[in-house]
Wavefront OBJ file of the C-alpha trace (Angstrom):
o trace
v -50.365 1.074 -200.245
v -52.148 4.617 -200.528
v -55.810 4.591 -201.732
v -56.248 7.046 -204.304
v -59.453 9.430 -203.057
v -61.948 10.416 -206.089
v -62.020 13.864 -206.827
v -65.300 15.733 -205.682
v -66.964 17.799 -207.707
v -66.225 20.829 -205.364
v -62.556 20.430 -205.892
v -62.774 19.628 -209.495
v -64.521 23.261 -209.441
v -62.219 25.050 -207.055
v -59.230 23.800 -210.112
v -60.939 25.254 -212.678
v -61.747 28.429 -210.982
v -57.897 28.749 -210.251
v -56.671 27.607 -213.655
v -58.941 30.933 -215.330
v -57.972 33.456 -212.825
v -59.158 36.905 -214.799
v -62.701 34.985 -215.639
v -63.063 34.188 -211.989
v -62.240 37.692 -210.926
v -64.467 38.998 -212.875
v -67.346 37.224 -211.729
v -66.086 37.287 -208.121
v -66.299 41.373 -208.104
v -69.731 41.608 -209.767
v -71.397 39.633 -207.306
v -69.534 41.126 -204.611
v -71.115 44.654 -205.744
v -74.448 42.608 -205.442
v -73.831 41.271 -202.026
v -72.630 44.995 -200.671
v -75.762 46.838 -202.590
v -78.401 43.951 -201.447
v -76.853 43.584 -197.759
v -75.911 47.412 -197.541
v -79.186 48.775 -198.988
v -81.624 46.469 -196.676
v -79.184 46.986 -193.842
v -79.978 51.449 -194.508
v -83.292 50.656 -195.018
v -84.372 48.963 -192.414
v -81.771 51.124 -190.357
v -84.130 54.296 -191.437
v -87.334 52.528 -190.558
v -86.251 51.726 -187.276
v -84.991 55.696 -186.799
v -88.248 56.985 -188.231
v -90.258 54.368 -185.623
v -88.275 55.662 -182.430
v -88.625 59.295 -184.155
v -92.363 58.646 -183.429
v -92.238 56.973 -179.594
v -89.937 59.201 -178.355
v -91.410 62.567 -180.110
v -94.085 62.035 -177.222
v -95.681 65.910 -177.873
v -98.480 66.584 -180.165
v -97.087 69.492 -180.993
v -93.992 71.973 -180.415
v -94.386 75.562 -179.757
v -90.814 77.594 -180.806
v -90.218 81.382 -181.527
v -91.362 82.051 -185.414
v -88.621 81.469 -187.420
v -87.379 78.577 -186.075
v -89.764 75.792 -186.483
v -86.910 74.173 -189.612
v -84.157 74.937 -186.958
v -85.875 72.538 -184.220
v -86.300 69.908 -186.943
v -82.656 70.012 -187.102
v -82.136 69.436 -183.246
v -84.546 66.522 -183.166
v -83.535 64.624 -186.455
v -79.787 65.542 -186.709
v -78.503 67.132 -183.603
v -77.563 70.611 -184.787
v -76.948 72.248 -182.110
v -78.835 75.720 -181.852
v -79.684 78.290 -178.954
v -83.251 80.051 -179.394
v -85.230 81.833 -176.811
v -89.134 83.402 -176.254
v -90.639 84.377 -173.110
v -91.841 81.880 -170.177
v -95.055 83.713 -170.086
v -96.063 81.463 -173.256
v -96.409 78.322 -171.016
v -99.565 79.782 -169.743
v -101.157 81.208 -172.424
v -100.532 78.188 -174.075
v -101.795 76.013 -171.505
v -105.071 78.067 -171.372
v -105.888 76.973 -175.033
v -109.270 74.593 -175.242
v -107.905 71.489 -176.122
v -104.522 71.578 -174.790
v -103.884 68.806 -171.769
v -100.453 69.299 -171.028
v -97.397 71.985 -171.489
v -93.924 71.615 -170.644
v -91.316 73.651 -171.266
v -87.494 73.290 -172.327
v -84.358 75.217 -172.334
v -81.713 75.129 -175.169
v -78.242 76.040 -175.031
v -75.674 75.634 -177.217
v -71.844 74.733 -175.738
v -69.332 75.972 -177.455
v -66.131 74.617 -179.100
v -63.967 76.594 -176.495
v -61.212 75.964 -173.607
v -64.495 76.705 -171.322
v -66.547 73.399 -172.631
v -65.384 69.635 -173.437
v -67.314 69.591 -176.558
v -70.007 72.066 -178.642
v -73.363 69.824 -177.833
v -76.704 70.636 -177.590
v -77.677 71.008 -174.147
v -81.292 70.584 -173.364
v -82.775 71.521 -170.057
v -86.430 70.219 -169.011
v -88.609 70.855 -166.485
v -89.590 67.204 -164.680
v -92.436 68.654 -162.617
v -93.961 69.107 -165.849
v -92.207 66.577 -168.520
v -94.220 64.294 -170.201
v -92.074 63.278 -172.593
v -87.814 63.169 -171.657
v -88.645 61.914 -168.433
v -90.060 58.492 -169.245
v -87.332 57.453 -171.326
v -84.758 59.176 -169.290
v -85.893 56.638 -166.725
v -83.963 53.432 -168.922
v -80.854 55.006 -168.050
v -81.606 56.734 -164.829
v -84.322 55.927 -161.978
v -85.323 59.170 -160.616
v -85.070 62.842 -161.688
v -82.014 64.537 -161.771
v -80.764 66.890 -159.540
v -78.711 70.239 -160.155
v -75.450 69.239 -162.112
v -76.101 66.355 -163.092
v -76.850 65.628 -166.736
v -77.418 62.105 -168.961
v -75.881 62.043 -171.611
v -77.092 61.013 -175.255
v -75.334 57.388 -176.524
v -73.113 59.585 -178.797
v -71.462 61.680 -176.693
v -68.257 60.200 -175.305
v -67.695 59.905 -171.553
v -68.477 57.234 -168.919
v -71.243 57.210 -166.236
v -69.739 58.257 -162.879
v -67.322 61.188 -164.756
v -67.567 64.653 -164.951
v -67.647 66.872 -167.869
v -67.422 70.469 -168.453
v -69.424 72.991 -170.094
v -68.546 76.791 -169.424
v -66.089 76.265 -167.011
v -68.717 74.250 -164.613
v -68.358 70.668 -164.180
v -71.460 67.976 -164.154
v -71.729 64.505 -163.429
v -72.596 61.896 -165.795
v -75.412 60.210 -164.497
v -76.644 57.915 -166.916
v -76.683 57.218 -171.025
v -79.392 56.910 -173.041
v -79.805 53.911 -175.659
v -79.472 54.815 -179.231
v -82.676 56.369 -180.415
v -81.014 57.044 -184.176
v -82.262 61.089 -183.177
v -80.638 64.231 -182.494
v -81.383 63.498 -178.887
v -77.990 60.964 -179.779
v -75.625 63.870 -179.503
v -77.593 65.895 -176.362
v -76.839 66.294 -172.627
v -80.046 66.291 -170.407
v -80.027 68.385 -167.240
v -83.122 69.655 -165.075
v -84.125 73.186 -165.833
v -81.995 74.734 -162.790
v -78.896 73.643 -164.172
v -79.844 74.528 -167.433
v -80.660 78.168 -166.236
v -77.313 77.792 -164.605
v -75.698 76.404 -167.888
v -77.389 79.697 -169.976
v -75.969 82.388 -166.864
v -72.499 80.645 -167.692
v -72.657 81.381 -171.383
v -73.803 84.787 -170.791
v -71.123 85.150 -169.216
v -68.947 84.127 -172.043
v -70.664 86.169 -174.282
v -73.271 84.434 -175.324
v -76.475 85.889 -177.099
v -78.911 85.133 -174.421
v -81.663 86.697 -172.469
v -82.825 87.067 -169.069
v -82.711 83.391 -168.572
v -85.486 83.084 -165.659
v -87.868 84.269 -167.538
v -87.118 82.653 -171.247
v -87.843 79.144 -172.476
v -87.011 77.608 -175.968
v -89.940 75.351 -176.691
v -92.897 74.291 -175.087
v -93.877 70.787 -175.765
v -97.843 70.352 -175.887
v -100.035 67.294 -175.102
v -103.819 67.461 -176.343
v -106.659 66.329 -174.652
v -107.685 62.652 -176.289
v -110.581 62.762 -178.538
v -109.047 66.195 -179.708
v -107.435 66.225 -183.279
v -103.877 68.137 -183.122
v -104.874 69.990 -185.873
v -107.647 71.667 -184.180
v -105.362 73.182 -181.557
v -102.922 73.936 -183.719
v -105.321 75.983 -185.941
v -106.684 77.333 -182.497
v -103.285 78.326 -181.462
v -102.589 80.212 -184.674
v -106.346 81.824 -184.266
v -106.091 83.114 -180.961
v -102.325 84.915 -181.280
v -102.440 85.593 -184.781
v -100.602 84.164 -188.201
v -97.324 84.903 -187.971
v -97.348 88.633 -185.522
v -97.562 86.788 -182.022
v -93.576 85.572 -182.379
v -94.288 81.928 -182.156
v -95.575 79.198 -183.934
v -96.546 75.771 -183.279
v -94.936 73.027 -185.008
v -97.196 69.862 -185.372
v -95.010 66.590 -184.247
v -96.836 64.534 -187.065
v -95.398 66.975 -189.871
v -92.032 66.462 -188.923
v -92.899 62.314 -188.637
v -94.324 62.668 -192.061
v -91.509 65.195 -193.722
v -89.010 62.667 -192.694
v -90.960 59.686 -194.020
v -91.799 61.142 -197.549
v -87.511 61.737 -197.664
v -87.418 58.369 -196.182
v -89.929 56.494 -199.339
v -88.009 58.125 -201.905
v -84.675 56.779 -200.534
v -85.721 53.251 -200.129
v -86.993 53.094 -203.704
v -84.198 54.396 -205.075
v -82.426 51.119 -203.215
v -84.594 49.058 -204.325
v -84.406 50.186 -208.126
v -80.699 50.488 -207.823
v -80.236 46.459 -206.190
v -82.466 44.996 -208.652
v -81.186 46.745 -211.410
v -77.570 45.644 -210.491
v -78.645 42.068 -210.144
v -80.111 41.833 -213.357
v -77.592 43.129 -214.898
v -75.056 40.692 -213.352
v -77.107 38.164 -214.416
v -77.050 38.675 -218.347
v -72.918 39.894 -217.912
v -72.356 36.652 -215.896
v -73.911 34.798 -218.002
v -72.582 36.528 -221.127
v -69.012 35.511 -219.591
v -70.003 32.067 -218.991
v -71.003 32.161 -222.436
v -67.909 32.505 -223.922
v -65.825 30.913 -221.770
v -67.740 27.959 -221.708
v -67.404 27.965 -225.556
v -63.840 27.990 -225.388
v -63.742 25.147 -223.023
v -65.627 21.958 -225.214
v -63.017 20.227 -225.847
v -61.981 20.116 -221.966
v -65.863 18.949 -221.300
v -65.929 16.756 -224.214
v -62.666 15.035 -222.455
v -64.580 14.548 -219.255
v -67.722 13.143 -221.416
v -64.975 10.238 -222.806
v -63.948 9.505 -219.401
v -67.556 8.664 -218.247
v -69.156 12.043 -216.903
v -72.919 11.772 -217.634
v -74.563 14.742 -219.054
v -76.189 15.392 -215.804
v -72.980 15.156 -214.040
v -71.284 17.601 -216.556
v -73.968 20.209 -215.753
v -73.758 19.935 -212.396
v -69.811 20.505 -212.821
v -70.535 23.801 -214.502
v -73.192 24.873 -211.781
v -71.243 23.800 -209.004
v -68.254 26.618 -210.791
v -70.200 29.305 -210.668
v -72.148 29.101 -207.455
v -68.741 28.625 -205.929
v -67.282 31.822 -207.402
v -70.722 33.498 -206.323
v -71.050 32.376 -202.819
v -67.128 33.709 -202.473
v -68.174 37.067 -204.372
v -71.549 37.345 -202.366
v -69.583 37.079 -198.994
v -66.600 39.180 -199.551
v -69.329 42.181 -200.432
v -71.612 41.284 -197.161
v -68.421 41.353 -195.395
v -67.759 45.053 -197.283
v -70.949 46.128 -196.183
v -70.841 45.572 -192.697
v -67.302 47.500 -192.199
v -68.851 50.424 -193.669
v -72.194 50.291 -191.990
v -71.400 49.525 -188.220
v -68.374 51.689 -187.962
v -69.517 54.873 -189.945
v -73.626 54.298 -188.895
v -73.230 57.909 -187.065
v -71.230 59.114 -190.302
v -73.921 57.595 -192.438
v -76.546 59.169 -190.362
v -75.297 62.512 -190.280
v -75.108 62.368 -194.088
v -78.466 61.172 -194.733
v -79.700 63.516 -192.412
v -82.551 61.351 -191.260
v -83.045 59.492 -188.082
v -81.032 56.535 -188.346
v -80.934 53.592 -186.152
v -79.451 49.699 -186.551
v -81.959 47.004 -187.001
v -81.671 43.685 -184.175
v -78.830 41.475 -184.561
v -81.262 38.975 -185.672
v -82.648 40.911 -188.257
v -79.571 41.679 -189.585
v -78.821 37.945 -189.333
v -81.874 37.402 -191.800
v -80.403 40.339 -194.354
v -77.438 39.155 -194.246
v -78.905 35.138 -195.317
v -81.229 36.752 -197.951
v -78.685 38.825 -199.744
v -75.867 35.765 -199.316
v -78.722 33.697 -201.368
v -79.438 36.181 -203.600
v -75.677 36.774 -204.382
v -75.380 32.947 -204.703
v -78.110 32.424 -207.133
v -76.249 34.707 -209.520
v -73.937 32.506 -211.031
v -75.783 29.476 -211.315
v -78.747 31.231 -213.117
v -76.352 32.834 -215.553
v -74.324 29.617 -216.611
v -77.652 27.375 -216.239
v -78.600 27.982 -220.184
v -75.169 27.472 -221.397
v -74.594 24.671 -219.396
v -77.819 23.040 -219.998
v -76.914 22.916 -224.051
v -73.198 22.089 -223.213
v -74.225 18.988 -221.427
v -76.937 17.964 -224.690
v -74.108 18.076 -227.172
v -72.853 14.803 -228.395
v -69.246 13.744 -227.116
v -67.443 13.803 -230.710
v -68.780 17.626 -231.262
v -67.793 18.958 -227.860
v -64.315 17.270 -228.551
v -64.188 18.427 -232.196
v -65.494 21.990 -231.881
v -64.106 25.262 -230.435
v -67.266 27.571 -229.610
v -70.647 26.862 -228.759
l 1 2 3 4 5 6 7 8 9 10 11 12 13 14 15 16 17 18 19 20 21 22 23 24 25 26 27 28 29 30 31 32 33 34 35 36 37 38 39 40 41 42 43 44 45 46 47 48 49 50 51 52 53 54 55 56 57 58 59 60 61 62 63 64 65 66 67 68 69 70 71 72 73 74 75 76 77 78 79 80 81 82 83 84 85 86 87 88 89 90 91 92 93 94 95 96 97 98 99 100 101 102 103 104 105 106 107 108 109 110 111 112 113 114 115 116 117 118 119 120 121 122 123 124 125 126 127 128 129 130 131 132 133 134 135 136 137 138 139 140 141 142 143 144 145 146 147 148 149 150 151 152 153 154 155 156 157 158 159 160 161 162 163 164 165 166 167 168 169 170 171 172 173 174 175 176 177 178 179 180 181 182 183 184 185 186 187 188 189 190 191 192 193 194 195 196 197 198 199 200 201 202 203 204 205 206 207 208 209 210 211 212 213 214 215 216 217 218 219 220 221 222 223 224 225 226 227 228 229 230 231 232 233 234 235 236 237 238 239 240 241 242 243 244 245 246 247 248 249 250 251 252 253 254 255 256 257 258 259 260 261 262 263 264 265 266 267 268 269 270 271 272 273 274 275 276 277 278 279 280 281 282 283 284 285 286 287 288 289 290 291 292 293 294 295 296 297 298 299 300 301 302 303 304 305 306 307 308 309 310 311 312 313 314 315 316 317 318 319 320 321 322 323 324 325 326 327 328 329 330 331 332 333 334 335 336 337 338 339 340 341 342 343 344 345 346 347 348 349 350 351 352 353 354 355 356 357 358 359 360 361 362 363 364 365 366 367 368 369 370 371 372 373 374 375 376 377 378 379 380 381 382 383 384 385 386 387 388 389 390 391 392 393 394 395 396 397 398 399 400 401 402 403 404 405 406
């Protein structure tokens, strides 16, 4: 003889949620928009924090010296990797260096590939001098031990190719030496090479036609270190004093600005997430619960059935919650699980939009978004149908039976 289990109140609720299909849909779709805009829009923000913090480490220089004109165009290189070619004379290294207040100068070499039979793929190519470096060299060292020698380059974590190949750029080959963890930068779609090979790199596209000049005796930036105690400003200001405002052909660039540009774009995006996901989670709130509402209504005489079969009040309520967290967890998962194939596989697409530095947060942060908008999502329901319920559950069996709306 087969014992007959008692329904539980999860399967009672998974029937129900079947037998209304459109209802359920409904419901189902808002709170997946709430679990992709509350997962998705913690997951960028964080994502931009994170891009504007390694922005900062790996920056390194006080300030950047570059030919006038051009001091937008190496905000470009640094935040979104736009490659660009831009030259001023070596002699500026020691003039530079010479400046009261200045510690440290180092210069580096820019060349653009091009998207040719002669190169693999139009980079940025960025040459640096390690007797000098102070600031590609250190974190260079994660991926490679020691300096480089002539042709060998490492290569940014968004350029494709492993380490041990070879790659070409103006019909000359270099070895792949070692990759660079994400740093959510330009410096994600760079090749690194010593300054030899990047003299060698600028001859080579010369020779293609390139706009460049005598290459042993140009540089593209010079990256300056101040002596401690001395504010950045001050040698900037010094630096503009000394060669002139804007008739010397140069201008420094103070690292900070570009840290702080970035971060006023990067303020105004986050609250506009945060606006946006609380907006849309109030607002599926009240139309949840304006569904519930009047579906609920229709359904009395169903409840008041249950009521004559011996469901307490209490019970009854808890049938109704039990619906619509159900509906929400499913809803709040299936737009978490939207979220995450947009963000991982497009995150350079995403980037390159955005056009700030952009860099994934820990898995176990993520972990934590992920929980936080799943409860958020889940709540939705359950808060929306908790008033109806409530004065379901309070109405006395022979009304519930007898009437058709709430």
């Amino acid at each position: 003889m087969h014992t007959i289990e008692p329904l539980t109140f999860f399967e009672i609720a998974r029937t129900n949620l079947y037998a209304r299909p459109f209802r359920s849909l409904c419901i189902l779709a808002l709170v997946a928009i709430i679990g992709f805009v509350l997962f998705g829009g913690s997951l960028m923000g964080m994502s931009l924090l994170n891009g504007v913090d390694s922005m900062a480490k790996r920056l390194g220089a006080d300030l950047l010296i570059v030919p006038q004109g051009y001091d937008k165009t190496i905000e470009g290189i640094l935040l979104r990797s736009e490659p660009a070619a831009f030259y001023m004379d070596e002699a500026w290294v020691h003039k530079i260096a010479a400046i009261q207040g200045v510690h440290a100068v180092s210069p580096q070499l820019f060349i653009t590939s091009l998207n040719a039979s002669c190169c693999a793929m139009p980079v940025q190519l960025i040459g640096f001098d390690g007797a000098t470096d102070f600031v590609v060299g250190p974190w260079i060292q994660t991926a490679l031990k020691r300096r480089l020698s002539d042709g060998e380059i490492v290569i940014g974590s968004a350029i494709s190719g492993p380490v041990g190949s070879s790659i070409t750029f103006f019909n000359r080959e270099y070895r792949v030496v070692g990759r660079l963890d994400r740093t959510g930068m330009g410096f994600d779609g760079s090749v690194f090479m010593n300054l030899n090979s990047a003299r060698g790199a600028a001859q080579d596209y010369q020779a293609q036609g390139g706009p460049v000049p005598p290459v042993e005796q140009s540089v593209s930036s010079i990256l300056v270190s101040v002596v401690p105690g001395f504010s950045p400003r001050t040698v900037y200001d010094r630096i503009q004093q000394t060669f002139g405002y804007g008739n010397s052909g140069i201008v420094p660039v103070l690292s900070k600005n570009i840290i702080n540009t970035v971060a006023g774009g990067l303020r105004s995006l986050i609250g506009f997430i945060i606006i946006l996901a609380i907006m849309f989670w109030v607002g599926a709130v009240l139309i949840v619960g304006i569904l519930f509402s009047v579906t609920l209504g229709e359904r009395l005489q169903e409840f008041g059935i249950f009521r004559v079969m011996g469901l307490s009040k209490k019970k009854l309520i808890i049938l109704i919650l039990s619906e619509s967290a159900l509906v929400s967890l499913a809803g709040g998962l299936i737009g978490i699980l939207g979220a995450l194939l947009i963000m991982l596989p497009f995150r350079t697409l995403i980037s390159e939009r955005i056009g700030m530095p952009y860099m994934l947060p820990s898995i176990s942060t993520c972990v934590l978004f992920l929980l936080l908008s799943l409860c958020l999502s889940c709540v939705v329901g359950p808060l929306a149908s908790l008033y109806p319920a409530v004065k379901i559950g309070r109405m006395e069996v022979y009304t519930a039976v007898r009437r058709n709306g709430l």
